[in-house]
C-alpha angles and dihedrals in degrees: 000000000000109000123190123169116200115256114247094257091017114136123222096248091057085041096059093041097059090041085060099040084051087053097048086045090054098053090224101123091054091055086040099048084040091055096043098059101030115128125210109254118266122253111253085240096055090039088060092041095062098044087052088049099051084044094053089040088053091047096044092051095043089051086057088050095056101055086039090245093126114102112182114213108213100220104071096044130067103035134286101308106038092099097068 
């Protein structure tokens, strides 16, 4: 655990400053911000699954370009903000 006490005259913003520079020097945060978001690995079966099913998924939409009977509805591609 990262432990700064504040300077007698310090103010909170330098404070604040050393106490992060600490932390980055620590390479804490890395380990914390690497444990928060880590998924479990994936079993060798699903794994195989989802590749089969986003190949299926690719195949199936180029065959509807093809024959021009894919029609793209514009709000669900392009972000949050593409159907203003």
């Amino acid at each position: 655990m990262t432990e700064i006490k504040r300077k007698k005259g310090e103010t909170f913003e330098s404070m604040l400053r050393r106490f992060s520079k600490t932390l980055q020097r620590s390479k804490r945060l890395v380990e914390i911000k690497e444990s928060r978001f880590r998924e479990k690995p994936k079993s060798h079966k699903r794994a195989k699954d989802e590749a089969l099913k986003r190949i299926t998924n690719r195949e199936k939409r180029q065959y509807l370009e093809r024959i021009g009977k894919l029609v793209e509805d514009k709000k669900k591609r392009g972000g949050m903000h593409s159907g203003r």
